[in-house]
N, CA, C and O atoms as CSV, one atom per row, in Angstrom:
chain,resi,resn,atom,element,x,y,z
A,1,UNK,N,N,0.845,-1.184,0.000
A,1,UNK,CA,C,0.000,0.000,0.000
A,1,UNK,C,C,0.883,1.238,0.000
A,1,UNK,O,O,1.853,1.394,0.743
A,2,UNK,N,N,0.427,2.142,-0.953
A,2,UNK,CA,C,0.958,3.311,-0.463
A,2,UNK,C,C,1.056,4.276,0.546
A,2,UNK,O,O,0.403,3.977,1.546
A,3,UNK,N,N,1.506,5.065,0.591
A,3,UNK,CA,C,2.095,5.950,2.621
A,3,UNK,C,C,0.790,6.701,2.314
A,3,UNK,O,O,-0.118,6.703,3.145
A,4,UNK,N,N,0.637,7.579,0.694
A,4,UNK,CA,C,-0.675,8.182,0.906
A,4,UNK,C,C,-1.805,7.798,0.671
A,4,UNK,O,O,-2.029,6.598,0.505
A,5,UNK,N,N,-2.820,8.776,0.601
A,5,UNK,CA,C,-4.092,8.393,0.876
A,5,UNK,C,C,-4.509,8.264,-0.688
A,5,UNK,O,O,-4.613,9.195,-1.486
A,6,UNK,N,N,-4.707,6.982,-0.913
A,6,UNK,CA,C,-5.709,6.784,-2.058
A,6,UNK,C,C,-7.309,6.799,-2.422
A,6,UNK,O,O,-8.124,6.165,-1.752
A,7,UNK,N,N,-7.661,7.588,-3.550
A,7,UNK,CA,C,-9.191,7.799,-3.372
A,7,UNK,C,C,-9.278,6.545,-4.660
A,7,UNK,O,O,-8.463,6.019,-5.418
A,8,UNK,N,N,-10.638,6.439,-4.424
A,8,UNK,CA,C,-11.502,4.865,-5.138
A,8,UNK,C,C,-12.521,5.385,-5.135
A,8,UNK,O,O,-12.982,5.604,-4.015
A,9,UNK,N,N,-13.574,5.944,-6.664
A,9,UNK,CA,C,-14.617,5.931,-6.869
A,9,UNK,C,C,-15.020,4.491,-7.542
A,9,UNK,O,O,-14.392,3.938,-8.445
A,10,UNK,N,N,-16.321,3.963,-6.841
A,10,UNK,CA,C,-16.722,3.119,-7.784
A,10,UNK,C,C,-18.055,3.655,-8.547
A,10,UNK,O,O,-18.678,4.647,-8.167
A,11,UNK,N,N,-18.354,2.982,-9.505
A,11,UNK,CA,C,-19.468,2.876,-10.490
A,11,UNK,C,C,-20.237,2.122,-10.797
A,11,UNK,O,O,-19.891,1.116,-11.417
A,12,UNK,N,N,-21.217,2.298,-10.547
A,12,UNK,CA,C,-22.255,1.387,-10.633
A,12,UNK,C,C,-23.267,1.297,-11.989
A,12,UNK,O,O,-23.735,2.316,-12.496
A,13,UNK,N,N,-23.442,0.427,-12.319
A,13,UNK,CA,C,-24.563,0.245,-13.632
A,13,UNK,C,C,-25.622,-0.369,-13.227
A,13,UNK,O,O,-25.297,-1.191,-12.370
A,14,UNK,N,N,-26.879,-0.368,-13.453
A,14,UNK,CA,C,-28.155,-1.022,-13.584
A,14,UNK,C,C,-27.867,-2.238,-14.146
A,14,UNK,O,O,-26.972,-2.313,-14.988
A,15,UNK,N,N,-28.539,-3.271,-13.781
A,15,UNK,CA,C,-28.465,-4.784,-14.418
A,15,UNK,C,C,-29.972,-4.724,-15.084
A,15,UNK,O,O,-30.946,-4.570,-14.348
A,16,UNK,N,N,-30.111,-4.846,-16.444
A,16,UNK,CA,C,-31.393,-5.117,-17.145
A,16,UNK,C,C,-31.639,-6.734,-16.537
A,16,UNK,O,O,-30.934,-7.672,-16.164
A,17,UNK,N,N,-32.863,-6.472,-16.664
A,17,UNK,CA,C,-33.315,-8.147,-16.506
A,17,UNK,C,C,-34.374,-8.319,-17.588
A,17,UNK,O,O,-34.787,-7.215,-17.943
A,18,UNK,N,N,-34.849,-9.150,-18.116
A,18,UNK,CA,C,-35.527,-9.548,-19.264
A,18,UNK,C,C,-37.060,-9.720,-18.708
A,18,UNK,O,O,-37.386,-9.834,-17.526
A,19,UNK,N,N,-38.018,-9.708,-19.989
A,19,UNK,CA,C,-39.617,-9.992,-19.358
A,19,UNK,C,C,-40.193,-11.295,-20.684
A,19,UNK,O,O,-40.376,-11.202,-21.898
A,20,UNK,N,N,-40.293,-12.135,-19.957
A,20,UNK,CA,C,-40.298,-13.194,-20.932
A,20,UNK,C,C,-41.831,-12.929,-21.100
A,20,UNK,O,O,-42.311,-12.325,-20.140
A,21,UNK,N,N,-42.987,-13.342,-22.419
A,21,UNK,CA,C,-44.186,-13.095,-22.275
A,21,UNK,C,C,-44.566,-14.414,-23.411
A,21,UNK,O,O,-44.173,-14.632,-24.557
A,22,UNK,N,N,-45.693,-15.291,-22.325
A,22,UNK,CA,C,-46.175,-16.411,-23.369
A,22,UNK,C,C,-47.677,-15.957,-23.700
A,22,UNK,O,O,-48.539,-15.528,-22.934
A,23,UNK,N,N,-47.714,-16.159,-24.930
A,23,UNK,CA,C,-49.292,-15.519,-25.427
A,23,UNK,C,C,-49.925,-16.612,-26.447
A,23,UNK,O,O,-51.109,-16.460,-26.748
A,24,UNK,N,N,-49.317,-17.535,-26.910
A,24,UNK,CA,C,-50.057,-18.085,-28.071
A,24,UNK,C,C,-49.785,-17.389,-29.898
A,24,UNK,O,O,-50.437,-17.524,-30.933
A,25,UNK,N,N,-48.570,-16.680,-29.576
A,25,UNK,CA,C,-47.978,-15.797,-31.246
A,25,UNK,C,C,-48.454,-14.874,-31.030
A,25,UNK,O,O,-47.854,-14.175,-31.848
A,26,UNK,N,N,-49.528,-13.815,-30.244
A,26,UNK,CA,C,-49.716,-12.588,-30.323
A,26,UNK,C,C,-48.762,-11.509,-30.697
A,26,UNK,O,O,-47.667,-12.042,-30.874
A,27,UNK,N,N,-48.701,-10.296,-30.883
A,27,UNK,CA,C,-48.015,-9.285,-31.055
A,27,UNK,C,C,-48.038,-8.182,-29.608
A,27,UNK,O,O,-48.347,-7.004,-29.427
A,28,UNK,N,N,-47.489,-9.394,-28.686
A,28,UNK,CA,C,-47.419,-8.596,-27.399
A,28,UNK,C,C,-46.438,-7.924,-27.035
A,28,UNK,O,O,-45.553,-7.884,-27.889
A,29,UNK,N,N,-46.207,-7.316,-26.009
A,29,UNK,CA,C,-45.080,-6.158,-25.832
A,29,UNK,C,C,-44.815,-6.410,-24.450
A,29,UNK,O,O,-45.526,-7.156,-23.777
A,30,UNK,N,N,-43.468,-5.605,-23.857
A,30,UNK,CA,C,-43.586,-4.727,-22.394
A,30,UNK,C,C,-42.640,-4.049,-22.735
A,30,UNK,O,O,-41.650,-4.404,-23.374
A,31,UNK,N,N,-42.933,-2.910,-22.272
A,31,UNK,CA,C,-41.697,-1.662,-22.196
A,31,UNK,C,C,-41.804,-1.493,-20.802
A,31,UNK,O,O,-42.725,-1.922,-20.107
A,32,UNK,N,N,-40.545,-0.669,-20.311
A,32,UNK,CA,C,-39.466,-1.310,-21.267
A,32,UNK,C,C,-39.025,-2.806,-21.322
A,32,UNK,O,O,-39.456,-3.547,-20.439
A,33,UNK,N,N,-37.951,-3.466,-22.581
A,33,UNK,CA,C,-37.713,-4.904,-22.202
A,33,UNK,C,C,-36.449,-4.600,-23.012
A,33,UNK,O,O,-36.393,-3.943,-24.051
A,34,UNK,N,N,-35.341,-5.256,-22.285
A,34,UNK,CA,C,-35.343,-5.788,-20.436
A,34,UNK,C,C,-35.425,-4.016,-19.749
A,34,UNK,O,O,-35.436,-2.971,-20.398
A,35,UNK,N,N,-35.466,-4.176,-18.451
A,35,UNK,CA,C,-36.024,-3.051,-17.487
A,35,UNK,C,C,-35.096,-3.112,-16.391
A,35,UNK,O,O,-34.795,-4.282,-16.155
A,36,UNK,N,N,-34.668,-2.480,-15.815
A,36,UNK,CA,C,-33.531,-2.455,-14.395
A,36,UNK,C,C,-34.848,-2.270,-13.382
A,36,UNK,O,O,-35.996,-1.951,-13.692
A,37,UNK,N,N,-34.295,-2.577,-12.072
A,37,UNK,CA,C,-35.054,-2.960,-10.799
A,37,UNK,C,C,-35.194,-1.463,-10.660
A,37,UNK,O,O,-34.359,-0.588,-10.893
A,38,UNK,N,N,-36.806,-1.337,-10.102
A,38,UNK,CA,C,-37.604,-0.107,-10.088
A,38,UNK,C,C,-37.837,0.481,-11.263
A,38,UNK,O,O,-37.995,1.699,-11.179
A,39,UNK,N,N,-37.897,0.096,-12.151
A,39,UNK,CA,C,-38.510,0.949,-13.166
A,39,UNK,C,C,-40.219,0.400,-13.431
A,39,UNK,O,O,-40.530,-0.734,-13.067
A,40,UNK,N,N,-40.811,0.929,-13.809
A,40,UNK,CA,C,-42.319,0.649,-14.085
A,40,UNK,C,C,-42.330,0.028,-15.422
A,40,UNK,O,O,-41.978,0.658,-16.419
A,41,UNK,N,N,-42.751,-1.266,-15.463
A,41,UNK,CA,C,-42.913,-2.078,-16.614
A,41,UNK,C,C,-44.887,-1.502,-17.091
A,41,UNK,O,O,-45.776,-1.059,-16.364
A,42,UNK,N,N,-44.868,-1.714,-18.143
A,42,UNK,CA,C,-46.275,-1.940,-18.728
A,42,UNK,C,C,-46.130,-3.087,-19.952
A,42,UNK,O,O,-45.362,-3.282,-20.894
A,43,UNK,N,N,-47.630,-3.896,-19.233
A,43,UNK,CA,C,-47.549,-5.229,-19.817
A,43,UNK,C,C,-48.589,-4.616,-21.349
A,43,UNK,O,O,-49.324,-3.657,-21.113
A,44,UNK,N,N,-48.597,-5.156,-22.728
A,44,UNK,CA,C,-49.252,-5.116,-23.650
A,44,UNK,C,C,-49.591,-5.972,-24.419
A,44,UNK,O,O,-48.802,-6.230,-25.329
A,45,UNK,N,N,-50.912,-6.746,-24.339
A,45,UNK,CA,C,-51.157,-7.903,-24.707
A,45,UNK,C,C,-51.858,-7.881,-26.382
A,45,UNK,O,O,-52.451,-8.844,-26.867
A,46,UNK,N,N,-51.753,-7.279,-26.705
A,46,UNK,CA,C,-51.924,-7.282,-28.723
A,46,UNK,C,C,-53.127,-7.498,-28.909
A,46,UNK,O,O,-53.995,-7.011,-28.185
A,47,UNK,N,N,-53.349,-8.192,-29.817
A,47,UNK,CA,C,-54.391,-9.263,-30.566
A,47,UNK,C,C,-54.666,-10.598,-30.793
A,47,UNK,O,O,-53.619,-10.905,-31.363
A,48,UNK,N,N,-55.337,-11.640,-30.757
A,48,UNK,CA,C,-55.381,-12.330,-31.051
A,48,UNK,C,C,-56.681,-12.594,-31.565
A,48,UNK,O,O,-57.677,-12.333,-30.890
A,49,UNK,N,N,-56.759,-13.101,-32.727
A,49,UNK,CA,C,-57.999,-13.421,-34.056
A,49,UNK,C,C,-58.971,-14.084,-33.408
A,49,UNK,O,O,-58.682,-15.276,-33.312
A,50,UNK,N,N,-60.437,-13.689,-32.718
A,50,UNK,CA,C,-60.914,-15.149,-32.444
A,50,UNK,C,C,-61.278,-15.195,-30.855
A,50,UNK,O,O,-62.129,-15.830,-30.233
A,51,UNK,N,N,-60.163,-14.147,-30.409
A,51,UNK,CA,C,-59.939,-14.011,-28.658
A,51,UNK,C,C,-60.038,-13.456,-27.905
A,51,UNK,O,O,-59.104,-12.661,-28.014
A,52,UNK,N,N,-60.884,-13.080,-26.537
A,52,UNK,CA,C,-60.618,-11.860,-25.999
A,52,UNK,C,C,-59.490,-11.682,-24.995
A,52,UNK,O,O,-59.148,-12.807,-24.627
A,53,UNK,N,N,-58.901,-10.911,-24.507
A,53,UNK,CA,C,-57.906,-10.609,-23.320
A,53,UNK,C,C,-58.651,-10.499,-22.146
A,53,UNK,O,O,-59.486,-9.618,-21.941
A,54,UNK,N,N,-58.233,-11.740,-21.081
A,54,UNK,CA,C,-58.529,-11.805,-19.839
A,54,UNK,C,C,-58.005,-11.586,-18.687
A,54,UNK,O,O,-58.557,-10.836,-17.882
A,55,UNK,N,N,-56.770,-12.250,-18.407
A,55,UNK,CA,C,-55.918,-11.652,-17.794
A,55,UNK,C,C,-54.294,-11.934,-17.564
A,55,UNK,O,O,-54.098,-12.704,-18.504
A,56,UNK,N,N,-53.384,-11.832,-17.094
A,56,UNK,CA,C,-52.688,-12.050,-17.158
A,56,UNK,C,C,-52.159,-12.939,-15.797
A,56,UNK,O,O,-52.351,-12.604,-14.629
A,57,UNK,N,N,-51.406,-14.221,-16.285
A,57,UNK,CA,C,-50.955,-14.975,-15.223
A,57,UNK,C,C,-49.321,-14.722,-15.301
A,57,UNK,O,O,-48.513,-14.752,-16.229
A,58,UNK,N,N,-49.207,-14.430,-13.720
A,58,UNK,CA,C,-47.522,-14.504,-13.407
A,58,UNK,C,C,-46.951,-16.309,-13.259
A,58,UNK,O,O,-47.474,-17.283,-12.717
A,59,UNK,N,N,-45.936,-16.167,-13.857
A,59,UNK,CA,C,-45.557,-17.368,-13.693
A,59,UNK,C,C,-44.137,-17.442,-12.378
A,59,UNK,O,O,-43.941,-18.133,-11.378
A,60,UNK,N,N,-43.281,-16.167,-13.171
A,60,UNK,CA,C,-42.211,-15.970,-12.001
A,60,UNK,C,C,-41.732,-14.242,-11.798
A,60,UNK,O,O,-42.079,-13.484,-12.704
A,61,UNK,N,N,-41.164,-13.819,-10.941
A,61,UNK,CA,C,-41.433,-14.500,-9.504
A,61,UNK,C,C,-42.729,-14.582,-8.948
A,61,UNK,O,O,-43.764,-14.169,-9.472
A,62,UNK,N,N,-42.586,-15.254,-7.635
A,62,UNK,CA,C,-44.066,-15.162,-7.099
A,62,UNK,C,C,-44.314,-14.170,-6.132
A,62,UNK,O,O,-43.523,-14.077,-5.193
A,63,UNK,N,N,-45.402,-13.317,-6.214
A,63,UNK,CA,C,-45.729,-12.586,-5.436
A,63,UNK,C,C,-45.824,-10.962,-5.696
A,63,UNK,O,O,-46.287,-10.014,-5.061
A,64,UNK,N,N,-44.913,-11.187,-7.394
A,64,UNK,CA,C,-45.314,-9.843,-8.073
A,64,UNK,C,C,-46.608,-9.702,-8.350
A,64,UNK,O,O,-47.474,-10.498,-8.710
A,65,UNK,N,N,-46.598,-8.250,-8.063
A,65,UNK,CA,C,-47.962,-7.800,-8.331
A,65,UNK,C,C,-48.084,-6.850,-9.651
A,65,UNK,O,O,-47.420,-5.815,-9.596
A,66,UNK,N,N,-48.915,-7.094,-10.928
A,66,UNK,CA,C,-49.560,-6.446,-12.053
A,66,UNK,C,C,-50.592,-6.088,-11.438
A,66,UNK,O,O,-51.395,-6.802,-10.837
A,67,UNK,N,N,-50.593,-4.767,-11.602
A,67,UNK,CA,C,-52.469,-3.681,-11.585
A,67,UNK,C,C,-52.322,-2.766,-12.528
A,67,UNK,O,O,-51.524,-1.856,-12.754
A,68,UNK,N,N,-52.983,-3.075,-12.879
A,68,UNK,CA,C,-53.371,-2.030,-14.365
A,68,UNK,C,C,-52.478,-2.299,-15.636
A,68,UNK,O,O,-52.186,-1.513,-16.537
A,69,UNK,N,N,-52.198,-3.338,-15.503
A,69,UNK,CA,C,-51.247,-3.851,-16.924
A,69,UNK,C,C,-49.675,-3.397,-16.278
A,69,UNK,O,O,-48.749,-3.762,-17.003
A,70,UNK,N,N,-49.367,-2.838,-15.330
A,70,UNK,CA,C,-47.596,-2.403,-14.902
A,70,UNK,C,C,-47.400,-3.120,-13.720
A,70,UNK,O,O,-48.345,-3.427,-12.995
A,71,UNK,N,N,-46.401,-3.368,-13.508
A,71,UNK,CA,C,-45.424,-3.664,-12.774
A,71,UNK,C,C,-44.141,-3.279,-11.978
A,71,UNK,O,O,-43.294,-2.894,-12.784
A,72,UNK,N,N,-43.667,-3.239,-10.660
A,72,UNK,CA,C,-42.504,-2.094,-10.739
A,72,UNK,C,C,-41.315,-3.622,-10.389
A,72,UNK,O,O,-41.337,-4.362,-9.405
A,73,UNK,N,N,-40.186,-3.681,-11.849
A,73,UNK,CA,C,-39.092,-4.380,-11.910
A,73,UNK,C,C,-38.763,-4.610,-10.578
A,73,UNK,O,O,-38.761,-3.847,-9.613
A,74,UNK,N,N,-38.406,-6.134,-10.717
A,74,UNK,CA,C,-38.038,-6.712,-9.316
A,74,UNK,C,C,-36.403,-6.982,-10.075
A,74,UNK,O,O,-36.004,-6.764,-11.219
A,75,UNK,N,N,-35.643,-7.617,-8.708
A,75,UNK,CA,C,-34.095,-7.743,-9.123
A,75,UNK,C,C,-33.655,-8.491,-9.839
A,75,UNK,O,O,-32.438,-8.669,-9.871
A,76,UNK,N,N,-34.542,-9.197,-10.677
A,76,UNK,CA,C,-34.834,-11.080,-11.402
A,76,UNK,C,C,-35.973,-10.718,-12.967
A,76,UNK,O,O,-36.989,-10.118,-13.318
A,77,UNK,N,N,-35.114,-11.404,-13.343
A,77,UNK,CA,C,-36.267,-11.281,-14.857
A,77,UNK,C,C,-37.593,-12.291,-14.592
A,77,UNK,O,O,-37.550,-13.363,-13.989
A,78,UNK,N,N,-38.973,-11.568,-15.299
A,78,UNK,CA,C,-40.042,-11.793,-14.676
A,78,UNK,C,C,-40.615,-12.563,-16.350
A,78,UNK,O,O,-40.179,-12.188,-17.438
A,79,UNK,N,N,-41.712,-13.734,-16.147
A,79,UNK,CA,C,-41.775,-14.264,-17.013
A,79,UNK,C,C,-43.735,-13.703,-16.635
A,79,UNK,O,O,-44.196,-13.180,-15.620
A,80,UNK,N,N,-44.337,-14.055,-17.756
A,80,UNK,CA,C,-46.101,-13.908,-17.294
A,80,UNK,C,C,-46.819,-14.499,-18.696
A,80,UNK,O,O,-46.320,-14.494,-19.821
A,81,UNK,N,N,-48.100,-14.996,-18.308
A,81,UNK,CA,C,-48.283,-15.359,-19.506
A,81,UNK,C,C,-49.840,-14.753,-20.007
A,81,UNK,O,O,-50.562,-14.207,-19.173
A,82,UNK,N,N,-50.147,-14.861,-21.021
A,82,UNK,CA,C,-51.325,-13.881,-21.779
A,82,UNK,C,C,-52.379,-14.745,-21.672
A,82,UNK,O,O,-52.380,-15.604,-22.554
A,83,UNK,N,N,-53.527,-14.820,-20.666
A,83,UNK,CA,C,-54.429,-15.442,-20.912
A,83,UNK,C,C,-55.843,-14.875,-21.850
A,83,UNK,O,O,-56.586,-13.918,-21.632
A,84,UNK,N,N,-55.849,-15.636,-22.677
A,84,UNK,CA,C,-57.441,-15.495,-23.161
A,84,UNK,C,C,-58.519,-16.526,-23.015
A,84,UNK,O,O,-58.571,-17.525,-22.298
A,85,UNK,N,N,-59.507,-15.943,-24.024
A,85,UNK,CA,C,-60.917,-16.327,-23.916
A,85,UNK,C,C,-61.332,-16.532,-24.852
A,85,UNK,O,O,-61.784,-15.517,-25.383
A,86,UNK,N,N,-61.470,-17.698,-25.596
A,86,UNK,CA,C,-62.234,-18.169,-27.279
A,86,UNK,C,C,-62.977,-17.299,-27.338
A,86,UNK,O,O,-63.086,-16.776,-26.229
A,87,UNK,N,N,-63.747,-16.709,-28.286
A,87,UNK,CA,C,-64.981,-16.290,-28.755
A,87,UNK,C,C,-64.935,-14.975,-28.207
A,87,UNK,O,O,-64.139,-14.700,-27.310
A,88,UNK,N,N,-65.940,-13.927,-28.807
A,88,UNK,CA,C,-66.218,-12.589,-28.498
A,88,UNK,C,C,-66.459,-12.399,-27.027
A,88,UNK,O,O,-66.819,-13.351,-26.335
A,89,UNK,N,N,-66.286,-11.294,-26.568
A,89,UNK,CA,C,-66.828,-11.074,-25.261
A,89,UNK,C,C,-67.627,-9.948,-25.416
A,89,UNK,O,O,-67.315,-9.036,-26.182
A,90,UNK,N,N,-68.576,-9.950,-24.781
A,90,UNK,CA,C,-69.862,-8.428,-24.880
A,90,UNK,C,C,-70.337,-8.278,-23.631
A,90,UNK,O,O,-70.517,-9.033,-22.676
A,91,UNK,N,N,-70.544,-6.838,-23.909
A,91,UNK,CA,C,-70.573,-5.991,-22.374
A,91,UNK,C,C,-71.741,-5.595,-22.681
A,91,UNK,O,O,-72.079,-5.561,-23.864
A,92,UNK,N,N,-72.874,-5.088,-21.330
A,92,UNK,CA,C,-74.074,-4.765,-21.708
A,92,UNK,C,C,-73.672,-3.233,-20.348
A,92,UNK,O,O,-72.970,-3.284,-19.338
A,93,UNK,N,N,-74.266,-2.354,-20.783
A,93,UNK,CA,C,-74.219,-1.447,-19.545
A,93,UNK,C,C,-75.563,-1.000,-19.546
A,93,UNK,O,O,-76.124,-0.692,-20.597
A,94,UNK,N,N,-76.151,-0.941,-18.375
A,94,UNK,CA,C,-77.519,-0.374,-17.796
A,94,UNK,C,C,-77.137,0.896,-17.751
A,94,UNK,O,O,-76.235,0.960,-16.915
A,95,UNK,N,N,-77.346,1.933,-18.204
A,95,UNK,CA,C,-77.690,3.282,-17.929
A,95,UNK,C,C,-78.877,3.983,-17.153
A,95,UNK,O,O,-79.145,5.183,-17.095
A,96,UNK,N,N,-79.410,3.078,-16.666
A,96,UNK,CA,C,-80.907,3.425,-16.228
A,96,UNK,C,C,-80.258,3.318,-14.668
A,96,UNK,O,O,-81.173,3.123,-13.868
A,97,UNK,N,N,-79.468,3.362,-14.277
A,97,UNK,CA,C,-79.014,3.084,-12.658
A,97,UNK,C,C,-78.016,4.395,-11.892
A,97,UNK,O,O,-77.641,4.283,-10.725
C-alpha cells in the first residue's frame, strides 16, 4: 500500500433483466424490455384473431404484483403469460341506474 491516501470511486450500472411473455404468437409487448429494478414495466397484450384478453398470469417470480397492466421491476427477470378467452366477449351497460 501506499504511505498516501488513495481515493476509489466506484461505479455502478443497472443490471437489465428480461420480461419473458407467453401468449399463443400474439403481437405482445412490455416496455421497457429488459427493465432495471424499479422501473415501471407496462404489460401489452396485442391481438389475437378469435380471442378476448382476460388476464394475465404470473408465472415468475411469485408474489409480483400487475395492476393495471404495470409492474414495478423486481431484481430477477419476470416471465407472465397472456391469458385469453375463445370467442367474443360483450358488455351490456344499464344506464338506467
Amino acid at each position: 500500500m501506499p504511505k498516501e491516501t488513495v481515493e476509489v470511486t466506484a461505479t455502478w450500472k443497472p443490471i437489465p433483466y428480461d420480461i419473458k411473455m407467453n401468449d399463443g404468437g400474439t403481437n405482445h409487448s412490455a416496455t421497457p424490455n429488459p427493465a432495471t429494478f424499479g422501473q415501471t414495466v407496462t404489460l401489452h397484450w396485442g391481438t389475437r384473431p378469435g380471442f378476448g384478453f382476460v388476464s394475465w398470469e404470473l408465472i415468475t417470480p411469485k408474489g409480483l404484483e400487475i395492476t393495471n397492466n404495470s409492474f414495478s421491476m423486481p431484481a430477477e427477470a419476470v416471465e407472465v403469460t397472456v391469458v385469453w378467452l375463445e370467442g367474443k366477449l360483450a358488455f351490456r351497460f344499464d344506464d338506467e341506474q
